[in-house]
C-alpha positions in Angstrom: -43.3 41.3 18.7 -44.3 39.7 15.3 -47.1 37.3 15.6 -45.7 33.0 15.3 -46.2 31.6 12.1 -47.0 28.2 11.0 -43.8 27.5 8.9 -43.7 23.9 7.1 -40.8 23.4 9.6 -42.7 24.3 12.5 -45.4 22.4 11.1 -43.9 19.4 10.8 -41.8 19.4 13.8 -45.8 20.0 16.1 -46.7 17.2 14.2 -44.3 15.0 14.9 -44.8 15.8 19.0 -45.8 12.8 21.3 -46.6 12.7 24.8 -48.0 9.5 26.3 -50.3 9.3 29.0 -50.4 7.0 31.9 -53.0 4.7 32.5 -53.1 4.9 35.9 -54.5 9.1 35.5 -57.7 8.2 34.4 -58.8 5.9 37.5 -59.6 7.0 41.0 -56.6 8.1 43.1 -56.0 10.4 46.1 -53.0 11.3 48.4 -52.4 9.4 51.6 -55.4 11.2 53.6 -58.3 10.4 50.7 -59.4 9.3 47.5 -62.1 11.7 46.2 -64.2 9.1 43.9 -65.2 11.0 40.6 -68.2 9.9 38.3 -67.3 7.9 35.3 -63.7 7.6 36.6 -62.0 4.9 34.6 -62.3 1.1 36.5 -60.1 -1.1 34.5 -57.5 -1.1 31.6 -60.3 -1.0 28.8 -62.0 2.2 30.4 -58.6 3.8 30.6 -57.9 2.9 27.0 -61.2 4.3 26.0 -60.9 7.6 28.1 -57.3 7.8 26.4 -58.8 7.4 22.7 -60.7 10.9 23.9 -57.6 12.6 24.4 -55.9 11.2 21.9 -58.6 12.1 19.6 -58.8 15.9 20.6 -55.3 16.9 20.5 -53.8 14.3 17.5 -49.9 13.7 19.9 -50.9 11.3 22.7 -51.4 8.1 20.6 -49.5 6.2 23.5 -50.6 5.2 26.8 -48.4 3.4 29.7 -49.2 0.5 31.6 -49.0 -0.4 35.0 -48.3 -3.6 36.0 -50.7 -5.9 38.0 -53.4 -2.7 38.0 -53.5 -3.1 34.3 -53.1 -7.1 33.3 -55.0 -8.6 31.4 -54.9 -12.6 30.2 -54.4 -11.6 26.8 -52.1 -9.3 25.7 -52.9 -9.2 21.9 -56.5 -8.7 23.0 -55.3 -5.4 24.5 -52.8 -4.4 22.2 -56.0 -4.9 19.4 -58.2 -3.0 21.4 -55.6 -0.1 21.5 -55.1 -0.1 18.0 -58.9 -0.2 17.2 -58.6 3.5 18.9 -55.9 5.3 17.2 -53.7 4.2 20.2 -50.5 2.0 21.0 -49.5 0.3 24.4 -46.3 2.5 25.2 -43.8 1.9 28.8 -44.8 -0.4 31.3 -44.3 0.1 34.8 -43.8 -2.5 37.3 -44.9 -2.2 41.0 -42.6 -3.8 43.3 -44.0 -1.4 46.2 -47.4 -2.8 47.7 -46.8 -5.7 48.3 -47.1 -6.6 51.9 -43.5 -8.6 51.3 -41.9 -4.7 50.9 -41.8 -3.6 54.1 -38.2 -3.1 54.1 -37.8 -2.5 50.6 -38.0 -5.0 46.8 -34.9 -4.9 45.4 -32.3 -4.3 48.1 -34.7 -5.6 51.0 -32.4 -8.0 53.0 -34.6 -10.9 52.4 -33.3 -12.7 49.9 -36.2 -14.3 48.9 -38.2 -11.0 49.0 -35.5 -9.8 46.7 -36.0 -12.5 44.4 -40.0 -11.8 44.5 -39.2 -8.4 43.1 -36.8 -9.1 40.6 -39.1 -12.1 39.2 -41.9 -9.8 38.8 -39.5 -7.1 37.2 -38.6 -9.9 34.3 -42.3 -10.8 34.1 -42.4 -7.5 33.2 -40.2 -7.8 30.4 -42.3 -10.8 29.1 -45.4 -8.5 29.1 -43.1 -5.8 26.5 -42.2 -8.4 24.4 -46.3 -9.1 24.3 -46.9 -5.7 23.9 -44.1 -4.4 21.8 -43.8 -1.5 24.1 -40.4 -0.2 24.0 -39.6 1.2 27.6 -39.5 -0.7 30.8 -40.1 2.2 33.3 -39.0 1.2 37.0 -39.5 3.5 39.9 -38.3 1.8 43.2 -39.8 3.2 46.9 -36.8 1.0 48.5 -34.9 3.0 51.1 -34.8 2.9 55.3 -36.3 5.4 57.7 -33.2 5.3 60.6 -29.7 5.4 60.5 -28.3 2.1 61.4 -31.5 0.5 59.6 -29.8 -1.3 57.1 -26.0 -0.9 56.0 -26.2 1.5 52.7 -23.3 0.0 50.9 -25.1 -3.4 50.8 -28.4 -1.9 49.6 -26.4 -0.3 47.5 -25.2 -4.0 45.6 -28.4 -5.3 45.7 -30.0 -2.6 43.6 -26.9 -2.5 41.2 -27.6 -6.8 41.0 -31.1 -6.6 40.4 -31.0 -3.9 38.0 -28.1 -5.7 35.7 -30.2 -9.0 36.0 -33.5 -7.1 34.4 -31.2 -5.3 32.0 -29.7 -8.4 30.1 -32.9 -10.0 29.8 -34.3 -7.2 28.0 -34.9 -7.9 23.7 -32.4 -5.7 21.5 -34.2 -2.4 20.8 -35.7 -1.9 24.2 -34.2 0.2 27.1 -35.1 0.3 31.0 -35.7 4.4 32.0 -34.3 4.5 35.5 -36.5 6.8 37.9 -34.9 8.4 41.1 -36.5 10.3 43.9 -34.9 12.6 46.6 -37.6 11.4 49.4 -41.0 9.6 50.4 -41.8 6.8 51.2 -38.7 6.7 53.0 -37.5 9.3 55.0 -33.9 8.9 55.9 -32.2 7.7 52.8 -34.0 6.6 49.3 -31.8 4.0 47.6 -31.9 6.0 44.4 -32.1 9.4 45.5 -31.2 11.6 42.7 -30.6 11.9 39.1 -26.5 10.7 40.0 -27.3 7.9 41.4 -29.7 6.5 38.6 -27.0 7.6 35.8 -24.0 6.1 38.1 -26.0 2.4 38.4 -26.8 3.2 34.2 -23.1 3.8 33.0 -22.5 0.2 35.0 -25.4 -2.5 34.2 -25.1 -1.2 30.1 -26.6 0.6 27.3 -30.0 0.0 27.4 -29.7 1.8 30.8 -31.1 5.4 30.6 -32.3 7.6 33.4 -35.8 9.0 33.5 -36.5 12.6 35.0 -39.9 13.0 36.9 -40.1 16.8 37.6 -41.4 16.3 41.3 -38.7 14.2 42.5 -35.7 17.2 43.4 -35.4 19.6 45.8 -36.6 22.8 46.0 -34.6 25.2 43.7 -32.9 22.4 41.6 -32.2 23.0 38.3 -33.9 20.4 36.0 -33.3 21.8 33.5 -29.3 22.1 33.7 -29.5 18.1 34.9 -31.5 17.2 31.4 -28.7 19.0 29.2 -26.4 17.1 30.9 -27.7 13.7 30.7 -28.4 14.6 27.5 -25.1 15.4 26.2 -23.9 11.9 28.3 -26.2 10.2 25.5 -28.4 8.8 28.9 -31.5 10.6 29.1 -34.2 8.2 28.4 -37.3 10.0 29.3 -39.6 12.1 31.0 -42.4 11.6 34.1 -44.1 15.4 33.4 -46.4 16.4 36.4 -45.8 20.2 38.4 -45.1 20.3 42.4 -45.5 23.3 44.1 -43.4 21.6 47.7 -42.5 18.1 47.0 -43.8 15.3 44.6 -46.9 17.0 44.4 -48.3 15.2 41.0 -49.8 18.5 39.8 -50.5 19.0 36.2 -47.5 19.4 34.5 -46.9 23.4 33.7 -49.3 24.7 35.8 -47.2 25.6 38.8 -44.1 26.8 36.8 -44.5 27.3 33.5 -41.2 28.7 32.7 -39.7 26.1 33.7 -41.3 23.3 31.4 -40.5 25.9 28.7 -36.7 26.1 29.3 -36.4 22.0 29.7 -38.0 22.4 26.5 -36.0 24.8 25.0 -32.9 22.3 26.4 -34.5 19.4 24.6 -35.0 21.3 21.1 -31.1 22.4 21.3 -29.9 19.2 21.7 -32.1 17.8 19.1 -30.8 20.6 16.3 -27.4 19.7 17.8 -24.3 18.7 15.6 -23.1 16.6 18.4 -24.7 13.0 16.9 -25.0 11.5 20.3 -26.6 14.2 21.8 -28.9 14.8 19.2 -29.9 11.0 18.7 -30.4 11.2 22.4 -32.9 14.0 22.0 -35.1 12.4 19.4 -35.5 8.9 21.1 -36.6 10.3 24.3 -39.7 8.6 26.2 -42.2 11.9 27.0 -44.6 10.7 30.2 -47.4 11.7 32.0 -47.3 11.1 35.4 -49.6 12.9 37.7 -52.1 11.9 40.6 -55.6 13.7 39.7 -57.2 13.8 42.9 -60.0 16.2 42.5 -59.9 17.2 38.6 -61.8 15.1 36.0 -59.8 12.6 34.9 -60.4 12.9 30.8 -59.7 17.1 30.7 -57.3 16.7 33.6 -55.3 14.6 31.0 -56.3 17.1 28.0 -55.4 20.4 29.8 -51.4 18.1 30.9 -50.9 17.5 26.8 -51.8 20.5 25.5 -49.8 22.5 28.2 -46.6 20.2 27.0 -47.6 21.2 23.6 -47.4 25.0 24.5 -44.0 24.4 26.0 -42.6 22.8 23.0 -44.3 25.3 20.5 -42.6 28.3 22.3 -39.1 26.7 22.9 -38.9 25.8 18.9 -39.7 29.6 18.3 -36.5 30.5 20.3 -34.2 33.0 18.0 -31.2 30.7 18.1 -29.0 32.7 15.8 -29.7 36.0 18.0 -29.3 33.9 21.2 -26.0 32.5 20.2 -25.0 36.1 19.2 -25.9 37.1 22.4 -24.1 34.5 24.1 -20.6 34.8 22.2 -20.9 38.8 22.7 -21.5 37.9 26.6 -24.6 40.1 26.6 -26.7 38.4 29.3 -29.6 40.6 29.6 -30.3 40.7 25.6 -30.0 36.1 25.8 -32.2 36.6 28.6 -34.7 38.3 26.2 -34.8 36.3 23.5 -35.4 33.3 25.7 -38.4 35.6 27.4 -39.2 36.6 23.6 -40.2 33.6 22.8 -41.8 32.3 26.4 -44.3 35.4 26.2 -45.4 34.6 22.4 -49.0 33.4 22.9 -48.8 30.0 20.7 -52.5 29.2 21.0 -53.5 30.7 17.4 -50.5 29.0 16.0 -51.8 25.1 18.0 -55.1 26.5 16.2 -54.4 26.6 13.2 -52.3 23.4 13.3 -55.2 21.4 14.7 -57.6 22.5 11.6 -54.0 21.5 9.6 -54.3 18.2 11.4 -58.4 18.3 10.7 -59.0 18.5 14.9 -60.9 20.8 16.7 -59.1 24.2 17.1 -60.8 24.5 20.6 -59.9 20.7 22.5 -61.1 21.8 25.9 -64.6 23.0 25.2 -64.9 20.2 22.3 -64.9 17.9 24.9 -66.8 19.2 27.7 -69.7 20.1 24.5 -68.9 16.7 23.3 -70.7 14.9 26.5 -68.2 12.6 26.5 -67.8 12.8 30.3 -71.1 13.0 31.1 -72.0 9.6 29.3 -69.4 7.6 31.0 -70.6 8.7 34.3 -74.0 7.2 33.7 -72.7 4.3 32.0 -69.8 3.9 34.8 -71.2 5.5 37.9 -68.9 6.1 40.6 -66.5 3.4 42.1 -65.4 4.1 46.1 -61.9 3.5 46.5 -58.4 4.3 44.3 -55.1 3.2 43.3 -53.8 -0.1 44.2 -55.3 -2.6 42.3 -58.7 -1.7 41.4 -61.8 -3.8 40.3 -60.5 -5.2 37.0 -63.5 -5.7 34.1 -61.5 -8.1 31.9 -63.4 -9.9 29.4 -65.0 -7.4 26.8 -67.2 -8.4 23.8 
């Protein structure tokens, strides 16, 4: 197999690469049973933005970082969007939390309570205030509404109330914005999920409008599915929106993305570059407006090279699937030759990249090596002394909010 080069288009198209990270991965956080506390683990939106200026400055693609909404508010918004920018980094989607509040019991959206319903909704639009203060782009919403019993609550009506809410939130959004609708086949509910897969999200999108897209986590399917197939398809609808990248190994396991199944982060990949180089114009302005999320739960990993190791596996994927022999596989394909399109797609999933991301980072002037950079670096190190170790994760932690 001849070694990858660094082509100008290659170059350039690396370059171009972004994958935003999620403020809520640098803090504490833990699975139902425990939150493992970790020294220097971030303790309110500033730390987070700090820890994410380490990333961001060790692998030169993850300039953006998501906010969660209350975790992450702050009284002044162009205080935060200033201290972003003071460190390489922009504010990017923000997520709203309309599941811990002691009101959604039964559910936010398509509760039965009216007035619950209206809680949720008013806090999804104050949501949209805080992206018009931010200039973030994506209003991601992720909804643990569902019932646990048959006969709980009619499905139809639940049904309404989500398609209501959702066109309410939509036509208040500014021109040039979108809402990325998530979906999940289970938990926390255990007998039906209101949106419970990727048909039902694009079903309520193709009826509230067009800045309705739907967002693909990778944890939230069965075992077996084919994520892959379900992004070419929404892609070639012109309603993919964006990504929540994390790895399961049973269910929504948060693990970092590409390290349970590689191959198949390289083959969504590989989906996302064809539609991109596609002559289909929808399709391939679908492909190149596409939100690309972190979303994982790092429960015993430090948080900082947790985040580093989740980027730069994204970046492997996307370096292989742009070395993918089109022509041959296309040859392949019209000839019906499966084995020989199954090797070209292997071809180019078996190239080891890392030489190539090498020598693009010193292209880039980074450190070939961003890994041990940062552990010699001592960045982690010194914000454990400086930080210490806070008991206690997720929800809303102990907010820091004036800075000098």
């Amino acid at each position: 197999m001849t070694p990858a080069r660094l082509t100008p288009d290659l170059l350039q198209a690396l370059k171009s690469q972004r994958i935003e990270t999620p403020s809520w991965g640098y803090g504490n956080s833990g699975t139902r049973f425990k939150t493992f506390a970790a020294p220097g683990a971030a303790r309110d939106i500033w730390e987070k933005l700090d820890d994410a200026a380490e990333v961001q400055r060790l692998t030169g693609i993850a300039p953006g970082v998501a906010l969660h909404i209350p975790w992450d508010e702050v009284e002044d918004y162009g205080e935060l969007v200033r201290y972003a920018a003071q460190r390489g980094l922009t504010l990017g989607a923000i997520n709203p939390n309309v599941f811990q509040d002691e009101a959604y019991r039964l559910g936010s959206v398509t509760n039965p309570d009216e007035a619950v319903r209206e809680q949720a909704i008013a806090h999804l639009l104050d949501c949209v205030e805080v992206m018009k203060k931010t200039g973030s782009r994506d209003l991601s919403l992720w909804f643990a509404d569902g019932t646990n019993y048959a006969g709980q609550d009619d499905l139809r009506a639940r049904k309404h109330r989500m398609r209501a809410a959702l066109k309410r939130v939509h036509d208040a959004l500014p021109e040039g914005t979108r809402m990325l609708i998530e979906y999940k086949l289970f938990e926390p509910a255990f007998y039906a999920t209101d949106l419970f897969d990727w048909g039902a999200s694009y079903a309520h999108c193709l009826a509230i409008g067009d800045k309705a897209q739907v967002l693909v986590d990778l944890g939230h399917h069965a075992q077996g599915v084919n994520i892959e197939q379900i992004v070419s398809f929404l892609l070639d609808e012109g309603r993919l929106g964006g990504f929540h990248f994390n790895a399961r190994r049973y269910g929504d396991d948060d693990l970092i993305v590409g390290t349970s199944n590689p191959f198949e982060l390289f083959c969504i990949y590989a989906e996302l570059v064809f539609a991109a180089q596609s002559a289909d114009d929808l399709t391939c302005r679908t492909a190149q407006n596409l939100a690309y999320m972190i979303d994982q739960s790092h429960n015993i990993e430090p948080k900082v090279e947790a985040m580093l190791q989740s980027v730069l596996n994204c970046q492997e994927a996307y370096a292989k699937a742009l070395l993918i022999d089109r022509d041959l596989l296309k040859e392949a394909q019209g000839q019906g030759d499966v084995l020989a399109a199954h090797r070209v797609m292997m071809d180019a999933f078996k190239t080891d990249v890392r030489p190539l991301l090498m020598e693009l980072r010193a292209e880039m002037g980074l450190n070939p090596e961003p890994i041990q950079a940062h552990r010699a670096g001592g960045y982690q190190e010194k914000v454990a002394r400086e930080r210490g170790i806070q008991t206690g994760g997720g929800g809303y932690p102990v907010k820091e909010q004036v800075r000098s």
